[in-house]
C-alpha positions as CSV (number, residue, x, y, z in Angstrom):
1,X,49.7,63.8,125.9
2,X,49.0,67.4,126.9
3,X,45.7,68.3,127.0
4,X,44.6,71.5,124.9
5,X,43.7,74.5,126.3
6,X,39.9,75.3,125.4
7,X,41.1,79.3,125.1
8,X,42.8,80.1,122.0
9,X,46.3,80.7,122.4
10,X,46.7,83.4,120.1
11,X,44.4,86.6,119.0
12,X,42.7,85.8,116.1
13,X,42.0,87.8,113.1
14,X,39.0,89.7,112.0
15,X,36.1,91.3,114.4
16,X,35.7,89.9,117.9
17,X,33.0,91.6,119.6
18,X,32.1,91.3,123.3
19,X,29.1,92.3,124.5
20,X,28.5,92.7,128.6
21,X,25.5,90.9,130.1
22,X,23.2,91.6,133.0
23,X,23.1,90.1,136.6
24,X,19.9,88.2,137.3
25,X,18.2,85.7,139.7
26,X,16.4,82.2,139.0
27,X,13.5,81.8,141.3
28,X,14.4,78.8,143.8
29,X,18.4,79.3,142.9
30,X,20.5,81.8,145.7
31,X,22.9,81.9,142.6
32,X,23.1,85.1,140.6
33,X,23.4,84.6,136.7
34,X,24.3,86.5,133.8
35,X,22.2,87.1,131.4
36,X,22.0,88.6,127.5
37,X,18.6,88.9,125.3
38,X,18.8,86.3,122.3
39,X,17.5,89.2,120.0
40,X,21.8,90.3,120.4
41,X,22.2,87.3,118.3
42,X,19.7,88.2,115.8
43,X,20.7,91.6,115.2
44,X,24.8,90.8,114.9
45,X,23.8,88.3,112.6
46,X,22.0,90.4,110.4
47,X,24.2,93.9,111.1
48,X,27.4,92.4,111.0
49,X,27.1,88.6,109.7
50,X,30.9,88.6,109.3
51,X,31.4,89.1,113.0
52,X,32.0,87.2,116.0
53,X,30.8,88.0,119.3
54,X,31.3,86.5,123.0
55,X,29.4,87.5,125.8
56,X,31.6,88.6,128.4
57,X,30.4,87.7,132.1
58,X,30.3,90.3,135.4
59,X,34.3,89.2,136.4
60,X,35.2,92.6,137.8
61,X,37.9,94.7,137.7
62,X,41.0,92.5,138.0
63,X,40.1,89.6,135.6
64,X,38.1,91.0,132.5
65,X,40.8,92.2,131.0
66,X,42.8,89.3,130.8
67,X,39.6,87.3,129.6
68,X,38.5,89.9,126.7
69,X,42.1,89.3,125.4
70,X,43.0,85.5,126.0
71,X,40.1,85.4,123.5
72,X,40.8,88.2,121.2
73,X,38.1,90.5,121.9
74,X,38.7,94.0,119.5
75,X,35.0,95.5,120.1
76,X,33.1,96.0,122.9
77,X,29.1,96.3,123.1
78,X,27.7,97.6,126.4
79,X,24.3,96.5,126.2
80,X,21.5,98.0,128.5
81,X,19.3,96.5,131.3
82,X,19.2,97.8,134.8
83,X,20.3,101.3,136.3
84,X,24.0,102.2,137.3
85,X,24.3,101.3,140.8
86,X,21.6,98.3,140.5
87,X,24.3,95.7,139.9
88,X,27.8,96.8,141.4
89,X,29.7,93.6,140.1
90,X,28.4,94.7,136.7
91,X,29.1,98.0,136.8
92,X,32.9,97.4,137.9
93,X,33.3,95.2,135.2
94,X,31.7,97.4,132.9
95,X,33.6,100.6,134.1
96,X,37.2,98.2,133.5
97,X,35.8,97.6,129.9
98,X,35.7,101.1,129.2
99,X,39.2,102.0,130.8
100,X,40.9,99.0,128.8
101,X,38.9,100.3,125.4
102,X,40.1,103.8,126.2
103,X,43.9,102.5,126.3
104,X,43.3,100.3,123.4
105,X,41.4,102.6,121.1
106,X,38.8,99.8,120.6
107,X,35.6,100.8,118.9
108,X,32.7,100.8,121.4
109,X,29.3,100.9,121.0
110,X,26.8,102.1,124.4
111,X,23.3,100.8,124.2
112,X,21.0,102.8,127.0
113,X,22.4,102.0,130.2
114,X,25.8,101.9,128.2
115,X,25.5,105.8,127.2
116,X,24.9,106.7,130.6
117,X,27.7,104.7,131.7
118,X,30.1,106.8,129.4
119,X,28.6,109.2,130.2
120,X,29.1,109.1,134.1
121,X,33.1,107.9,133.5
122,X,33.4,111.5,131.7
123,X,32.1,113.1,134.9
124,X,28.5,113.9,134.1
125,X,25.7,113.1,136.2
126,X,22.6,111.6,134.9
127,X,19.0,112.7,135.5
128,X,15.7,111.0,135.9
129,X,13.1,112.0,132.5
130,X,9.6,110.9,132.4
131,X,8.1,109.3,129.2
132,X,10.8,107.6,128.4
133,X,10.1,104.0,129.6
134,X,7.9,101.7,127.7
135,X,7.3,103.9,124.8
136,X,8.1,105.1,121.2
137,X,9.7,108.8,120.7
138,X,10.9,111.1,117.6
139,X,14.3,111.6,117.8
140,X,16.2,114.9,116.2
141,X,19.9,115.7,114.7
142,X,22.2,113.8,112.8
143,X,20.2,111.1,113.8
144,X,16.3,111.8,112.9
145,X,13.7,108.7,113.3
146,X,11.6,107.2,116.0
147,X,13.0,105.5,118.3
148,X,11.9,103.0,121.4
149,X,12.7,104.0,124.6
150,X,13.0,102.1,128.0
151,X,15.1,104.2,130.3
152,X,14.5,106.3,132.9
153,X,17.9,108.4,133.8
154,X,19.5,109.9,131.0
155,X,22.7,112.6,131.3
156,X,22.2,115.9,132.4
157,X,24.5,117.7,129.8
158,X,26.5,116.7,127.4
159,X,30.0,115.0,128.5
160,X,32.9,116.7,128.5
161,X,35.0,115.4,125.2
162,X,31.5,113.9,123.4
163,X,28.9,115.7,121.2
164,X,24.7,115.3,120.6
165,X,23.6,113.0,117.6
166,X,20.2,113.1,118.5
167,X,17.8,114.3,120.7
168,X,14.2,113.7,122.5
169,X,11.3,116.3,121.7
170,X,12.2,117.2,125.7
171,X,15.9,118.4,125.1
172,X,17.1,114.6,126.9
173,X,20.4,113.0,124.8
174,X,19.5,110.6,123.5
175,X,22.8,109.5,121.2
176,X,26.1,111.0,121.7
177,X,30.1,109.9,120.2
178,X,33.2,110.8,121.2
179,X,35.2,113.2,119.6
180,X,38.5,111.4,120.8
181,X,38.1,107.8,120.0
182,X,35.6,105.2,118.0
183,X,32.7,105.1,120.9
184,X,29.0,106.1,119.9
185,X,26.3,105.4,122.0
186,X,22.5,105.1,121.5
187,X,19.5,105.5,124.6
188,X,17.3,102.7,122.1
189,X,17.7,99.2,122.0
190,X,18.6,98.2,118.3
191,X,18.3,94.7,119.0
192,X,14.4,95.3,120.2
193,X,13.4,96.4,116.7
194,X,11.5,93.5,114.7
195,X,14.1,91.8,111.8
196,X,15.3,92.9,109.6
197,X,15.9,95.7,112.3
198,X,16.2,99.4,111.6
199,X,18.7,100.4,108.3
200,X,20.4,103.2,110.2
201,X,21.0,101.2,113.2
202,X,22.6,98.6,111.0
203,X,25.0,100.9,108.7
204,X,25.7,103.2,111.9
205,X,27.4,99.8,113.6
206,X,29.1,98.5,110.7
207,X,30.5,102.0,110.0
208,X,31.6,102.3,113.8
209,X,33.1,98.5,114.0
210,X,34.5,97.7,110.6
C-alpha cells in the first residue's frame, strides 16, 4: 500500500493565509528556530474565524514558493520582529514571498517590519525615528486612532506606486497600500492589542483578504 503524502495534493478552496515567522535562538541549542507570537492565533481567530493560516518557515528563495503552493497558500501575512538585514535567510524568503504575490495578485498584508519591507522592494530607503519603540502614538488620515508602536526605521518617503493611510504626529508613514494590487500595510502590531482587538484592525483585514 502506498503511503499518503502528508501535503495535500490539490489546492484547496477558501482562504489560506501564510504568515512569515522570525529567526531565533534557544539558549544551550547552536540551532536557529523559527518563531511566530501565539497572539497571530488569537487575532485570525477572532478577525477572520473562517480562515486558515500556516506559518511559513525562513526556506529561502528557491523553495518557498513551491511550499506556499503544495499547500494552497492564497494570502500572505508578513508579520514584524527584527530589522531588515538582522536575519538574511528571512529576509530572502520574505523578499521571494513578495515577488510570487506580485505575479499572483495575492492579497498581502505588511505588519511593521513587513511595510518597510515593501517598502524597500519599491526602492525606498528607510530611516531611523525616535519615539517610536515601546510606546503608544495618534495616528492621522484615512486611518485616525492610536496606535502601539515598536519600530525604529520607518521609509523615508512614500514608495513609488503606494499612497499614505495614516501618519505619526512626526510626518513618519505609518500605513501605506498599493495602488496596483491588494497589499496594505500597517507600522502597529494588531495582534498586540488585548482581545477582542481593535474594530478597524479587524474590518480593514477582512476587507483586504475576503
Amino acid at each position: 500500500m502506498r503511503k499518503k503524502s502528508s501535503a495535500p495534493s490539490k489546492r484547496p478552496d477558501g482562504i489560506r493565509i501564510g504568515l512569515t515567522m522570525r529567526i531565533t535562538s534557544a539558549p544551550n541549542y547552536a540551532e536557529p528556530r523559527d518563531a511566530i507570537a501565539q497572539d497571530w492565533a488569537t487575532f485570525l481567530a477572532a478577525a477572520l474565524p473562517e480562515a486558515s493560516w500556516l506559518p511559513l518557515p525562513n526556506l529561502g528563495r528557491e523553495r518557498i514558493r513551491a511550499y506556499c503552493e503544495s499547500w494552497g497558500v492564497n494570502r500572505l501575512i508578513l508579520t514584524g520582529g527584527d530589522d531588515i538585514g538582522a536575519t538574511p535567510l528571512r529576509d530572502e524568503t520574505e523578499q521571494a514571498l513578495l515577488e510570487w504575490a506580485s505575479e499572483a495578485c495575492l492579497p498581502v498584508l505588511g505588519v511593521c517590519r513587513g511595510l518597510q519591507l515593501m517598502a524597500v522592494r519599491a526602492g525606498c530607503p528607510l530611516i531611523p525615528v525616535r519615539g517610536h519603540a515601546g510606546t503608544r502614538h495618534p495616528v492621522t488620515g484615512l486611518i485616525a486612532k492610536d496606535v502601539n508602536s515598536f519600530h525604529t526605521y520607518a521609509p523615508q518617503a512614500c514608495p513609488a506606486g503606494f499612497e499614505v493611510l495614516a501618519s505619526a504626529p512626526d510626518g513618519a508613514i505609518e500605513a501605506m497600500r498599493c495602488t496596483g494590487k491588494p497589499w496594505e500595510a500597517w507600522m502597529w502590531h494588531p495582534e498586540r492589542e488585548p482581545a477582542p482587538f481593535d474594530p478597524t484592525d479587524r474590518l480593514r483585514l477582512r476587507k483586504l483578504f475576503l
